[in-house]
Biopython code that builds the backbone (N, CA, C, O; Angstrom):
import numpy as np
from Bio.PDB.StructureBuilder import StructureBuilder

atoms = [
    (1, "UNK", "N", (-55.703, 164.006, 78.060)),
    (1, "UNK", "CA", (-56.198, 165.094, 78.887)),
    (1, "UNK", "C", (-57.344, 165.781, 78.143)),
    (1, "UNK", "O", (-57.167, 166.035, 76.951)),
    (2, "UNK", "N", (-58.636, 166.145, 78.794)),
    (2, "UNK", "CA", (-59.493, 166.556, 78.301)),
    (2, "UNK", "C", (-59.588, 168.139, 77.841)),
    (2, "UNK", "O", (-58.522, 168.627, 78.217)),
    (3, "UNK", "N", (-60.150, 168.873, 77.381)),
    (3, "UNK", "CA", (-59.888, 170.231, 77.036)),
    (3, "UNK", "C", (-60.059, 171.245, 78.627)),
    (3, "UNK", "O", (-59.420, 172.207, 79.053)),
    (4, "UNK", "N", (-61.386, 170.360, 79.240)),
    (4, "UNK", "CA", (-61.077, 171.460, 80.522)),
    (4, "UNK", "C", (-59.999, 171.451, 81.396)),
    (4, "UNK", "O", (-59.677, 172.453, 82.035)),
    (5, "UNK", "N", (-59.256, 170.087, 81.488)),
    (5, "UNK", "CA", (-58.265, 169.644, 82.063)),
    (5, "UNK", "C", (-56.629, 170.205, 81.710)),
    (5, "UNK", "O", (-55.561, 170.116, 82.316)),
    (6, "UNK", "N", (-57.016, 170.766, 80.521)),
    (6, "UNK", "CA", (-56.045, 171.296, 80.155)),
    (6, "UNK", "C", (-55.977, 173.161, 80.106)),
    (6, "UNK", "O", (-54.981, 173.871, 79.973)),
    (7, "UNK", "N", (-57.492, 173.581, 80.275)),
    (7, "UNK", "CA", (-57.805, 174.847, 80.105)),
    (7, "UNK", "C", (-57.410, 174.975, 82.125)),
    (7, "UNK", "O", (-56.975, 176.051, 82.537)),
    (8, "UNK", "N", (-57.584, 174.059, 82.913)),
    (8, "UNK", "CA", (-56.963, 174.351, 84.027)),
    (8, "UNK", "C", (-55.922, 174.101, 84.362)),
    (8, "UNK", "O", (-55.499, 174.709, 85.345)),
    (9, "UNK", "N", (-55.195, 173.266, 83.807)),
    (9, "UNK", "CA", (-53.826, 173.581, 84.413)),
    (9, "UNK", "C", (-53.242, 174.596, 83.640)),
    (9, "UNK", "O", (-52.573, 175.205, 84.475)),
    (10, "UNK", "N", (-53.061, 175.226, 82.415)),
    (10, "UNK", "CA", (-52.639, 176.058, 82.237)),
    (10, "UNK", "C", (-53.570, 177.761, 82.833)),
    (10, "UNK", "O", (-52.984, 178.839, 82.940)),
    (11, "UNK", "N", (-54.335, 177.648, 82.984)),
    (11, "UNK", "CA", (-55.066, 178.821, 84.269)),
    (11, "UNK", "C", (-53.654, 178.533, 85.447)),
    (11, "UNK", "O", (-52.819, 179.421, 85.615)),
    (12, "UNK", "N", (-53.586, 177.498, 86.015)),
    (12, "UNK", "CA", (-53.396, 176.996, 87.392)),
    (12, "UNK", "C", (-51.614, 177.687, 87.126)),
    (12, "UNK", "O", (-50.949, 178.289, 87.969)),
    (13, "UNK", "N", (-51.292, 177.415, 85.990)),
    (13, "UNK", "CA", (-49.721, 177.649, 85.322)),
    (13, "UNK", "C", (-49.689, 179.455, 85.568)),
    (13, "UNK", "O", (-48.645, 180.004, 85.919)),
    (14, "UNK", "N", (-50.790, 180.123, 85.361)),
    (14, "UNK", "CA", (-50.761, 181.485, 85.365)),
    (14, "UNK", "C", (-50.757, 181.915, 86.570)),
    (14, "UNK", "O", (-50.619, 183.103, 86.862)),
    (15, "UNK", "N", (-50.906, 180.996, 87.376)),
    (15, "UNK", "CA", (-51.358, 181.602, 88.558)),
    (15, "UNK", "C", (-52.497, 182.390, 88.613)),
    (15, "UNK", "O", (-52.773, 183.427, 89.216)),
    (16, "UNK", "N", (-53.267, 181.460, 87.631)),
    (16, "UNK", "CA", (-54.930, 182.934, 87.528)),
    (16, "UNK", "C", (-56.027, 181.937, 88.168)),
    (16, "UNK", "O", (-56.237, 180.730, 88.288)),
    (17, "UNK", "N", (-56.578, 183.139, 88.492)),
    (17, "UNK", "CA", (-58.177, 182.235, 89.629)),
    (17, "UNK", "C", (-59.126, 182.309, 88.461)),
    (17, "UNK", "O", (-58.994, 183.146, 87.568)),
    (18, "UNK", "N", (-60.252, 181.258, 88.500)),
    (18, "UNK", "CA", (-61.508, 180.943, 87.820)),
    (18, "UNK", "C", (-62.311, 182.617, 87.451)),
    (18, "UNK", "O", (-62.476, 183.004, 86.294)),
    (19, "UNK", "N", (-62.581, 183.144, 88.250)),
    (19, "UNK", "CA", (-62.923, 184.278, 88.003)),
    (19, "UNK", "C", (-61.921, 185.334, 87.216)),
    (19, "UNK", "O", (-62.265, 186.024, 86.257)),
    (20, "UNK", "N", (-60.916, 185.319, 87.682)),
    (20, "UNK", "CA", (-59.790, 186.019, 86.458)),
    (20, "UNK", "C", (-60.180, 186.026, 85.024)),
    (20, "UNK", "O", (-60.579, 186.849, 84.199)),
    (21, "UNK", "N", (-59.863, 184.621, 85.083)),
    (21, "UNK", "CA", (-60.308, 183.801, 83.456)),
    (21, "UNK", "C", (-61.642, 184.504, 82.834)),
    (21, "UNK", "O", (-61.858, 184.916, 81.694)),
    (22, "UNK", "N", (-62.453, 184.489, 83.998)),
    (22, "UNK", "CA", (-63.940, 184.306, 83.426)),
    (22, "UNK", "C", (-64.032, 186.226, 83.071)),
    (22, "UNK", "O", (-64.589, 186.828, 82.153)),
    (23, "UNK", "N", (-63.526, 186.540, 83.808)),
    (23, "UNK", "CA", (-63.142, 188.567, 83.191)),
    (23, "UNK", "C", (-62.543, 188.602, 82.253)),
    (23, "UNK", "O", (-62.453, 189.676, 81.660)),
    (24, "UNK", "N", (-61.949, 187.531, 81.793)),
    (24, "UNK", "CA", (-60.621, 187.933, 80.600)),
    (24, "UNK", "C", (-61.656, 187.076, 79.410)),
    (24, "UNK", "O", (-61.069, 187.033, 78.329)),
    (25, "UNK", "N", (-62.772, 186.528, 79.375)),
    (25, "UNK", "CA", (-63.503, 186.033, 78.281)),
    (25, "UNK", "C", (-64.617, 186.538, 78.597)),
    (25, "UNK", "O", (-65.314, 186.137, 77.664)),
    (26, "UNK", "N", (-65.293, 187.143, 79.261)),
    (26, "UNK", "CA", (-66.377, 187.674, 79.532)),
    (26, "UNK", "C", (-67.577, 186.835, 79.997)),
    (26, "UNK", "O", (-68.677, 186.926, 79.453)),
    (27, "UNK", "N", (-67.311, 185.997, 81.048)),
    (27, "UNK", "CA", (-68.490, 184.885, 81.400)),
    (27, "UNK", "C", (-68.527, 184.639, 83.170)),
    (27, "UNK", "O", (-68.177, 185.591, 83.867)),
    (28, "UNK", "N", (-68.761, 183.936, 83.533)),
    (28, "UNK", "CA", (-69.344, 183.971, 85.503)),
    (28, "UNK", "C", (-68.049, 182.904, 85.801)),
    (28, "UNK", "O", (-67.766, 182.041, 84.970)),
    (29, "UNK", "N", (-67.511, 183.011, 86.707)),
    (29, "UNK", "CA", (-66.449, 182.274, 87.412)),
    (29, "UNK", "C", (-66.871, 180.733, 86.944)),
    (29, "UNK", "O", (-66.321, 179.879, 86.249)),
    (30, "UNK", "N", (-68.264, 180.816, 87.757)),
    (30, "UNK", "CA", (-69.102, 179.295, 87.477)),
    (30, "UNK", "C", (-68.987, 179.152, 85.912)),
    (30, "UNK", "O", (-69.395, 178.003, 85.744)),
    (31, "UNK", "N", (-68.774, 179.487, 85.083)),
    (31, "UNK", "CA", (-68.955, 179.085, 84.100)),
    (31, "UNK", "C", (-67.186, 178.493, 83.819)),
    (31, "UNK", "O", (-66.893, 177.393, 83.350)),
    (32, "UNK", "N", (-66.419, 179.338, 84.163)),
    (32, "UNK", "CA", (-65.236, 178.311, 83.659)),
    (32, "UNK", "C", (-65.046, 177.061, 84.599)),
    (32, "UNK", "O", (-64.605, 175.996, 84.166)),
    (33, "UNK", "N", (-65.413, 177.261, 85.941)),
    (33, "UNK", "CA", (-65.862, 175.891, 86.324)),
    (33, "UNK", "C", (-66.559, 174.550, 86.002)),
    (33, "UNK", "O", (-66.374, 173.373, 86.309)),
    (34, "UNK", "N", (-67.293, 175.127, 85.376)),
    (34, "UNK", "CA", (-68.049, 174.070, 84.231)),
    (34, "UNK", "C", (-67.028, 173.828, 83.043)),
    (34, "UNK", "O", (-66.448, 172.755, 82.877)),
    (35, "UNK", "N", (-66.885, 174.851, 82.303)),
    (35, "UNK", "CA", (-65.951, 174.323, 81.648)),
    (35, "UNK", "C", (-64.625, 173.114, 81.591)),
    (35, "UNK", "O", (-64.183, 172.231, 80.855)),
    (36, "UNK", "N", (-64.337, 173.846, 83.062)),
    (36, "UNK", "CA", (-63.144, 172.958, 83.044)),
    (36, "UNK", "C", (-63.505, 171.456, 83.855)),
    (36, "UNK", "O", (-62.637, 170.631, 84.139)),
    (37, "UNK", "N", (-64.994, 171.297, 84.162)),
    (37, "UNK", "CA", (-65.194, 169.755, 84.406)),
    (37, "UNK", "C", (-65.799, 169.122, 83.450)),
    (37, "UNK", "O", (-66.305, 168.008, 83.585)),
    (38, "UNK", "N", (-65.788, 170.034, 82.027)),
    (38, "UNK", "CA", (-66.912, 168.902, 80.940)),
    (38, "UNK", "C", (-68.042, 169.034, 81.003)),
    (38, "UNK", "O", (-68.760, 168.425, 80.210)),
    (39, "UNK", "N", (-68.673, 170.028, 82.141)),
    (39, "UNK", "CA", (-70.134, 170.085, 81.937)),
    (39, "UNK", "C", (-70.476, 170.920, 80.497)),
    (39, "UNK", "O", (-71.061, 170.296, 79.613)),
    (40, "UNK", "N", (-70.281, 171.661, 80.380)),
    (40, "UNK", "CA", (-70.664, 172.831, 79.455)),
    (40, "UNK", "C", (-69.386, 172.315, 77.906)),
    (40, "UNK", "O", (-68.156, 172.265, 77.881)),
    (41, "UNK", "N", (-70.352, 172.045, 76.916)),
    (41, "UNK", "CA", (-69.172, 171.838, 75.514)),
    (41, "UNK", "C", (-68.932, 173.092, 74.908)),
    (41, "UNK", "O", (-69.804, 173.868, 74.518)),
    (42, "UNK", "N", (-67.846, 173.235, 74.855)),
    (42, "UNK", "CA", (-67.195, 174.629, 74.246)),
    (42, "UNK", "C", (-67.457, 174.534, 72.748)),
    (42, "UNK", "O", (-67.372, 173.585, 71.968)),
    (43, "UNK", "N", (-67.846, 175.972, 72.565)),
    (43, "UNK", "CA", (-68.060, 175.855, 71.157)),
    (43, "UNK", "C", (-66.539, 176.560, 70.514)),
    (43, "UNK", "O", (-65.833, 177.222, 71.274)),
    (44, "UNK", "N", (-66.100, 176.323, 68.934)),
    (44, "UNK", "CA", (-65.161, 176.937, 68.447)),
    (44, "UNK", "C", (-64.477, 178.764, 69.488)),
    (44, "UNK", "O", (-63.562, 179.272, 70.137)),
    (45, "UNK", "N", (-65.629, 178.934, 68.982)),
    (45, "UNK", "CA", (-65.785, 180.572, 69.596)),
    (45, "UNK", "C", (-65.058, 181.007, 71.058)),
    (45, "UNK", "O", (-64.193, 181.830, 71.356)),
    (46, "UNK", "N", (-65.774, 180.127, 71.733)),
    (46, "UNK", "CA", (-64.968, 180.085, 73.455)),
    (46, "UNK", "C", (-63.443, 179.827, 73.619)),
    (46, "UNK", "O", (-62.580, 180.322, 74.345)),
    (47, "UNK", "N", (-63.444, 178.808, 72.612)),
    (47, "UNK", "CA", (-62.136, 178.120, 72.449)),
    (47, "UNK", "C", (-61.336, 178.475, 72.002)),
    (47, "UNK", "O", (-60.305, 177.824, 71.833)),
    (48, "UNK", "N", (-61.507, 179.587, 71.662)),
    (48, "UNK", "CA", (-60.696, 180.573, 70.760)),
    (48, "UNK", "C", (-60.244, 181.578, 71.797)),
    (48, "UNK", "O", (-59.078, 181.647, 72.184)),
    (49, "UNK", "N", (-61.124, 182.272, 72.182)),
    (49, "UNK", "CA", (-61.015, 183.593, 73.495)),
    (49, "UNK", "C", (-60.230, 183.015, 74.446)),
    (49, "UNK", "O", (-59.239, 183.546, 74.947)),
    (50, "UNK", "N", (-60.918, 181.280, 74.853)),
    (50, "UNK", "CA", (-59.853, 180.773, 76.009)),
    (50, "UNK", "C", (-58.593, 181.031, 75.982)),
    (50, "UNK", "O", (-57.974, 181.714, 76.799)),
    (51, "UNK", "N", (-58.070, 180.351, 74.795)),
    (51, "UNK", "CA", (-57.144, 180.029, 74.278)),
    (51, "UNK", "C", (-55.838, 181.345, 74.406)),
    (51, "UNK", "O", (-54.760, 181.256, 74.993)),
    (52, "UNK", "N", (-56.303, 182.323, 73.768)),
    (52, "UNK", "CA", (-56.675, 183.919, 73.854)),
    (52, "UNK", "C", (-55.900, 184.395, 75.389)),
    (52, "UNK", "O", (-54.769, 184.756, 75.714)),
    (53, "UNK", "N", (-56.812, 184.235, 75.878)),
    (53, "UNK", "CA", (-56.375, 184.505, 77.522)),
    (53, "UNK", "C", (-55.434, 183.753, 78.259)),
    (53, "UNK", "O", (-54.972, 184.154, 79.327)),
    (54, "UNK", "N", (-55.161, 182.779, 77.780)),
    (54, "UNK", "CA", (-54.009, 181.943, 78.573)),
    (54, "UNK", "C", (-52.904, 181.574, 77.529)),
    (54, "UNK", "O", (-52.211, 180.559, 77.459)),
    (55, "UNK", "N", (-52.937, 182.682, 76.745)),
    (55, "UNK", "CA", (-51.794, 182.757, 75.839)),
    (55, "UNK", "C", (-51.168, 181.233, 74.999)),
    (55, "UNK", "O", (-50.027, 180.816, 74.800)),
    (56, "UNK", "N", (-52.106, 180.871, 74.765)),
    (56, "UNK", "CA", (-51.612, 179.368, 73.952)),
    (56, "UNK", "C", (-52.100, 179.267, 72.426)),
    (56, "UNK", "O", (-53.056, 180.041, 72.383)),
    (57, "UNK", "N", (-51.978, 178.869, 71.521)),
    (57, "UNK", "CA", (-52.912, 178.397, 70.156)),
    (57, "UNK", "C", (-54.134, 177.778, 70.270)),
    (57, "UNK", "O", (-54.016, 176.565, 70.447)),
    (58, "UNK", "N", (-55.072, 178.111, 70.237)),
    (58, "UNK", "CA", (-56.371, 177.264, 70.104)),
    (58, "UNK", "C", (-56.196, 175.391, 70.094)),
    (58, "UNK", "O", (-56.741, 174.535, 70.792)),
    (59, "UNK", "N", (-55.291, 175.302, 69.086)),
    (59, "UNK", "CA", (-55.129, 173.715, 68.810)),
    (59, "UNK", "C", (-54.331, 172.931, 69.918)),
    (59, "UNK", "O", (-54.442, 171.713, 70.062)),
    (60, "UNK", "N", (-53.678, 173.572, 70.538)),
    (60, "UNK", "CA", (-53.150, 173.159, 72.315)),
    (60, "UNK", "C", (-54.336, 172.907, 73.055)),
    (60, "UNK", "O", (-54.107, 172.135, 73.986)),
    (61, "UNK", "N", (-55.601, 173.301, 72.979)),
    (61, "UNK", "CA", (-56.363, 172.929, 73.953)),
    (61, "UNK", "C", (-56.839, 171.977, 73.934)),
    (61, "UNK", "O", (-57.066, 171.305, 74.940)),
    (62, "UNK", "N", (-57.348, 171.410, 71.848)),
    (62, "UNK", "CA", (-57.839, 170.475, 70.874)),
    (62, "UNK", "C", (-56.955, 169.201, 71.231)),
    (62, "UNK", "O", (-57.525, 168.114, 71.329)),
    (63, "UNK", "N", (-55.730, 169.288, 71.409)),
    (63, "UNK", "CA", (-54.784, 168.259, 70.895)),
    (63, "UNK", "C", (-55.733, 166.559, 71.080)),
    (63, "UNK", "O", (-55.905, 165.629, 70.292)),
    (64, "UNK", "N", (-56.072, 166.745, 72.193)),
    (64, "UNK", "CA", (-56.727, 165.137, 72.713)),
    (64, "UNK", "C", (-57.741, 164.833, 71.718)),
    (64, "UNK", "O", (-57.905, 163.650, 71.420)),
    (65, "UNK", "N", (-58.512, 165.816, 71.110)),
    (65, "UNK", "CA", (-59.963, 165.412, 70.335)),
    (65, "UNK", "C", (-59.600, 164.321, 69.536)),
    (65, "UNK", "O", (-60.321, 163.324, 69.590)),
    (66, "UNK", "N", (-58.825, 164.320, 68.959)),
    (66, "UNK", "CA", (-58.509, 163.477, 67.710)),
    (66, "UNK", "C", (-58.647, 161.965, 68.106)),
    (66, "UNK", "O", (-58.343, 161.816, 69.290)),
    (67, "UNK", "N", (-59.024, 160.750, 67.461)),
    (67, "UNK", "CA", (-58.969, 159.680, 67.675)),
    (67, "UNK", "C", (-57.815, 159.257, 68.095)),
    (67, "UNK", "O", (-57.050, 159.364, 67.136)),
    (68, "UNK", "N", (-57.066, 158.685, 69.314)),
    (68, "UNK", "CA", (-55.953, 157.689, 68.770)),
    (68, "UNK", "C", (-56.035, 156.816, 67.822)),
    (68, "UNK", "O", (-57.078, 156.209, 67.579)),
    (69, "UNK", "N", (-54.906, 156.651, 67.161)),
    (69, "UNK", "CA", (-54.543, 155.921, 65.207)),
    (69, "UNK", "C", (-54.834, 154.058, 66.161)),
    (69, "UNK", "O", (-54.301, 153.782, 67.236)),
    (70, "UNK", "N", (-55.450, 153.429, 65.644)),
    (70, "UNK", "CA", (-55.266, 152.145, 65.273)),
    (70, "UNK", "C", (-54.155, 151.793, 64.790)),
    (70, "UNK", "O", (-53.597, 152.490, 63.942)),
    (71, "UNK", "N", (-53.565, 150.501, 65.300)),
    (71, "UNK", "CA", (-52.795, 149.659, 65.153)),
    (71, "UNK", "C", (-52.099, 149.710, 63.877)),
    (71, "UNK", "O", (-50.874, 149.807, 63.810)),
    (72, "UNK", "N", (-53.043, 149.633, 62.626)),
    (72, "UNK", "CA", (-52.864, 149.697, 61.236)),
    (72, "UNK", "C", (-52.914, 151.089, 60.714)),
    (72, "UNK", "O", (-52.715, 151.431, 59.548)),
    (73, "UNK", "N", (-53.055, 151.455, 61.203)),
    (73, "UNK", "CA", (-53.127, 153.347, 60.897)),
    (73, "UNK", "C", (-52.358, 153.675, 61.333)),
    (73, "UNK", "O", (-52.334, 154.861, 61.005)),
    (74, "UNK", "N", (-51.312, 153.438, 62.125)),
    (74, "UNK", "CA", (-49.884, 153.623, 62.524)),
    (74, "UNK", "C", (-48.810, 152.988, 61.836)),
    (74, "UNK", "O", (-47.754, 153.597, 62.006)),
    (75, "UNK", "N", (-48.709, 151.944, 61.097)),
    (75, "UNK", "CA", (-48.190, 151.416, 60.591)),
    (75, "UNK", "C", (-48.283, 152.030, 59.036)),
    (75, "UNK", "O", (-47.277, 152.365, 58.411)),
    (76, "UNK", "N", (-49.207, 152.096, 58.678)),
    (76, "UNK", "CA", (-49.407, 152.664, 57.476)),
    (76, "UNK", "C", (-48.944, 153.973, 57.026)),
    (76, "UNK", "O", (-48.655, 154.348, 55.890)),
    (77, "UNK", "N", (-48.929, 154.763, 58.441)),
    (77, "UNK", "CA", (-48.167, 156.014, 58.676)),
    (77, "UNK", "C", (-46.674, 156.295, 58.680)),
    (77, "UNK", "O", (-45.999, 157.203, 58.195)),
    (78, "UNK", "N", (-46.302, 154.889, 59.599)),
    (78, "UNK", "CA", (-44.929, 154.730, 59.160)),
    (78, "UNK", "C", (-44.403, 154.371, 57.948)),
    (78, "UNK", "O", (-43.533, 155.058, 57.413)),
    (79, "UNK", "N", (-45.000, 152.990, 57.271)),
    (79, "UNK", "CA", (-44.247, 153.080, 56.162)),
    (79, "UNK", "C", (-44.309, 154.080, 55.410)),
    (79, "UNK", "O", (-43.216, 154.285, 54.881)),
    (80, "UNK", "N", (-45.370, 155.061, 55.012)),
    (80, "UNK", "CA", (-45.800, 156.198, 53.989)),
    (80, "UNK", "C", (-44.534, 157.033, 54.493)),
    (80, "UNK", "O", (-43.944, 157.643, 53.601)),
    (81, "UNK", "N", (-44.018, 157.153, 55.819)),
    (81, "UNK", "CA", (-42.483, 158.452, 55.930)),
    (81, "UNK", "C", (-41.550, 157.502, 55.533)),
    (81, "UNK", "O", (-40.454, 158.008, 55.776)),
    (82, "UNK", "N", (-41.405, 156.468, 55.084)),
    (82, "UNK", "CA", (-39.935, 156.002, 55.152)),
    (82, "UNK", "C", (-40.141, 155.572, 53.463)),
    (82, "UNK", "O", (-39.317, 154.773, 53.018)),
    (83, "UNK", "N", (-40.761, 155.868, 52.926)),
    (83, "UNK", "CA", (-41.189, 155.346, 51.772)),
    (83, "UNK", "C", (-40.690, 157.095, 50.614)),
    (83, "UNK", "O", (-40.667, 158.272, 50.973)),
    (84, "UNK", "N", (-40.339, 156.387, 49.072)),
    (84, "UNK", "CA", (-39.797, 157.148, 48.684)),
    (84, "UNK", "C", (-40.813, 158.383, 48.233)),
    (84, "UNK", "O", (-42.023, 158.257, 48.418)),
    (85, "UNK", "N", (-40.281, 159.540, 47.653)),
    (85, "UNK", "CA", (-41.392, 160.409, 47.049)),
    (85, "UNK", "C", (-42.553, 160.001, 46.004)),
    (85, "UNK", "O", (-43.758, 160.250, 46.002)),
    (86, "UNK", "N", (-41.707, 159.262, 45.097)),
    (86, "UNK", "CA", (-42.665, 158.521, 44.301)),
    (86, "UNK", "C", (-43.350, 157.247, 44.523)),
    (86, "UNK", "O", (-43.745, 156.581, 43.565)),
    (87, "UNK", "N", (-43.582, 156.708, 46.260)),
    (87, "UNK", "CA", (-44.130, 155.537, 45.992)),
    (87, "UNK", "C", (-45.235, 156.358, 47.208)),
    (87, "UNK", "O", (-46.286, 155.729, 47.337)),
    (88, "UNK", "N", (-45.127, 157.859, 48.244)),
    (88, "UNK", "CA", (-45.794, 158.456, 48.184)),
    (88, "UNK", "C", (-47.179, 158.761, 47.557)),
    (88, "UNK", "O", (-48.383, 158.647, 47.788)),
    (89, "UNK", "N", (-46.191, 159.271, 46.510)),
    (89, "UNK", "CA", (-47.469, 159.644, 45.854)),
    (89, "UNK", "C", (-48.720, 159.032, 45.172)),
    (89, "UNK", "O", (-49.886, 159.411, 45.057)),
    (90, "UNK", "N", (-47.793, 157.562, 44.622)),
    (90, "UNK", "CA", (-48.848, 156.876, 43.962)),
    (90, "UNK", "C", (-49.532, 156.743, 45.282)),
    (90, "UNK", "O", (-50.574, 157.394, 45.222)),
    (91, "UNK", "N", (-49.347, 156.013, 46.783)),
    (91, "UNK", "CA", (-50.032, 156.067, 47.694)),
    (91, "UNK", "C", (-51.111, 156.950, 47.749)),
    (91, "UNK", "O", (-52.210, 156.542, 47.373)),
    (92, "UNK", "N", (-50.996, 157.959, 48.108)),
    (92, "UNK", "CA", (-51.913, 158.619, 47.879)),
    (92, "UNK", "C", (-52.760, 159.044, 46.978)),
    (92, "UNK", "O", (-53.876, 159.409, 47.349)),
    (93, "UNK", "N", (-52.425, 159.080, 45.714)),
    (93, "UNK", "CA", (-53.179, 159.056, 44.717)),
    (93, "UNK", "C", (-54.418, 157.966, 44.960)),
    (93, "UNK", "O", (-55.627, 158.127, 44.794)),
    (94, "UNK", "N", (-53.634, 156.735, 45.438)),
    (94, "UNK", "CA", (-54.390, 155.588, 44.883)),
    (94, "UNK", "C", (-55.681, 155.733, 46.563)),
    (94, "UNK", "O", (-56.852, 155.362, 46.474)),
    (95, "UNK", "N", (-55.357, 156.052, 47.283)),
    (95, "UNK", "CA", (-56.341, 156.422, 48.428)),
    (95, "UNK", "C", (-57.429, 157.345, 48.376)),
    (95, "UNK", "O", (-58.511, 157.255, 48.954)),
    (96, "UNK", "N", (-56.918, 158.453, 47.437)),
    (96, "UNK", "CA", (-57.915, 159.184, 47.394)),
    (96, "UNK", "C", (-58.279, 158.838, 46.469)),
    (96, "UNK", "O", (-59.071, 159.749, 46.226)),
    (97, "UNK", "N", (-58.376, 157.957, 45.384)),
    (97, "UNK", "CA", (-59.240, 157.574, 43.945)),
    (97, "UNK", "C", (-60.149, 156.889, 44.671)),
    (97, "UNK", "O", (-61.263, 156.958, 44.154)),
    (98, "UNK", "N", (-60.091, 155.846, 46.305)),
    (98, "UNK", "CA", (-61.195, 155.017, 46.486)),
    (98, "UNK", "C", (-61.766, 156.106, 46.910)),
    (98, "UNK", "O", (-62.660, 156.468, 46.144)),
    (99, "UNK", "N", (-61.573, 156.985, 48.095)),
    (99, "UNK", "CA", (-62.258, 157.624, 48.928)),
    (99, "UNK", "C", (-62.888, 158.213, 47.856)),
    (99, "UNK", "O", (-64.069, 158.338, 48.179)),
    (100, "UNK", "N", (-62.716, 158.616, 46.804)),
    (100, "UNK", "CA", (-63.625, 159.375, 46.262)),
    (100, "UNK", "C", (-65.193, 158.409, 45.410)),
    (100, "UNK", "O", (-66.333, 158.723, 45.069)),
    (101, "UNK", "N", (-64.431, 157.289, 45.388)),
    (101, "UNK", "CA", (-65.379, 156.235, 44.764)),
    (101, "UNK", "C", (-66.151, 155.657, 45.524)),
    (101, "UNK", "O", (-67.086, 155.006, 45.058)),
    (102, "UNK", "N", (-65.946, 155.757, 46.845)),
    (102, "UNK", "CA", (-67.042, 155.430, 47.898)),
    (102, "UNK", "C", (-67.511, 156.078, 48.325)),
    (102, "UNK", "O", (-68.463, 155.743, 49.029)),
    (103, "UNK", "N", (-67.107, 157.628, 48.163)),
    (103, "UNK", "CA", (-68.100, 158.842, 48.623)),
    (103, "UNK", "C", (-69.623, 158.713, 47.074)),
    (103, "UNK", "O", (-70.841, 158.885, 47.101)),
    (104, "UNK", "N", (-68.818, 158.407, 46.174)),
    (104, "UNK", "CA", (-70.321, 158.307, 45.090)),
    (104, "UNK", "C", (-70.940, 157.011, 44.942)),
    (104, "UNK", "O", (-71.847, 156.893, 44.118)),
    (105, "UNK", "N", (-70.622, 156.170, 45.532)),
    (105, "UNK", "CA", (-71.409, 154.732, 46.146)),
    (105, "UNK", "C", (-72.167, 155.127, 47.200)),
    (105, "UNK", "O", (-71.726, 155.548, 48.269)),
    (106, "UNK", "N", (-73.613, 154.955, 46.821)),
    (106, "UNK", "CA", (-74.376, 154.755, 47.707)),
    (106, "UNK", "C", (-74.309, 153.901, 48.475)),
    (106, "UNK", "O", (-73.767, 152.874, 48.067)),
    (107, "UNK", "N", (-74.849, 153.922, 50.014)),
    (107, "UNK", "CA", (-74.776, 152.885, 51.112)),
    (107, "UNK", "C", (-75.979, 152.208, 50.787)),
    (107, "UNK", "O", (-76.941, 152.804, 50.303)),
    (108, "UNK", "N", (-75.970, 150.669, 51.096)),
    (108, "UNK", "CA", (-76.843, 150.014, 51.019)),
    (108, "UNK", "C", (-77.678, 149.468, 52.745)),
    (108, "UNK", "O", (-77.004, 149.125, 53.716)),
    (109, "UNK", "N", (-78.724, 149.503, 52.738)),
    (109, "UNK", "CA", (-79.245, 149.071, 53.704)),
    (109, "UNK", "C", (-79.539, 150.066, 54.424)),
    (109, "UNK", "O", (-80.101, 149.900, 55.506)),
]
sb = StructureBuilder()
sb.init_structure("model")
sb.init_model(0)
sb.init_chain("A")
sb.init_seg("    ")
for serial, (resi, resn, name, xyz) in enumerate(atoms, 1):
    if name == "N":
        sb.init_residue(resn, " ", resi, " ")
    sb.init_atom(name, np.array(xyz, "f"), 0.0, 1.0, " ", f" {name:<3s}", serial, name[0])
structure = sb.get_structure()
């Protein structure tokens, strides 16, 4: 679900009209209309006030942004919870020693 898609059904949950909304953040009816079809990209700021007004956490509106995990990025996720504290950690240790070694490798080409 997209962020406007979700900034309207929970409006729609309040039983609040487009213009309601748009008094309770300070902007034109038309504008949460836009909002809530994707025309207009919300910046942090909006997303915050929205959020604000329809009584939810900011990161409820976010939830979708995130990539879905790949195949192997799910897996990797699982074993890392079922895996002990100490094989954790070396995990991670040993992930962030590359990430950090390819952040000071220059890209070629």
């Amino acid at each position: 679900m997209t962020i406007g898609e979700k900034i309207k059904a929970r409006r729609r949950e309040l039983h609040m009209t487009t213009e309601e909304l748009g008094n309770l953040i300070g902007v034109q009816r038309s504008a949460v209309t836009k909002y809530e079809k994707g025309r207009i990209e919300l910046k942090a700021k909006q997303i915050q006030a929205i959020a604000k007004a329809l009584g939810v956490p900011p990161v409820d509106l976010l939830d979708d942004i995130e990539p879905e995990l790949q195949d192997d990025e799910a897996r990797l996720i699982s074993a890392y919870r079922l895996a002990s504290e100490e094989i954790q950690s070396a995990a991670l240790a040993m992930l962030e020693a590359s990430a950090e070694k390819n952040r000071k490798t220059p890209a070629i080409g």
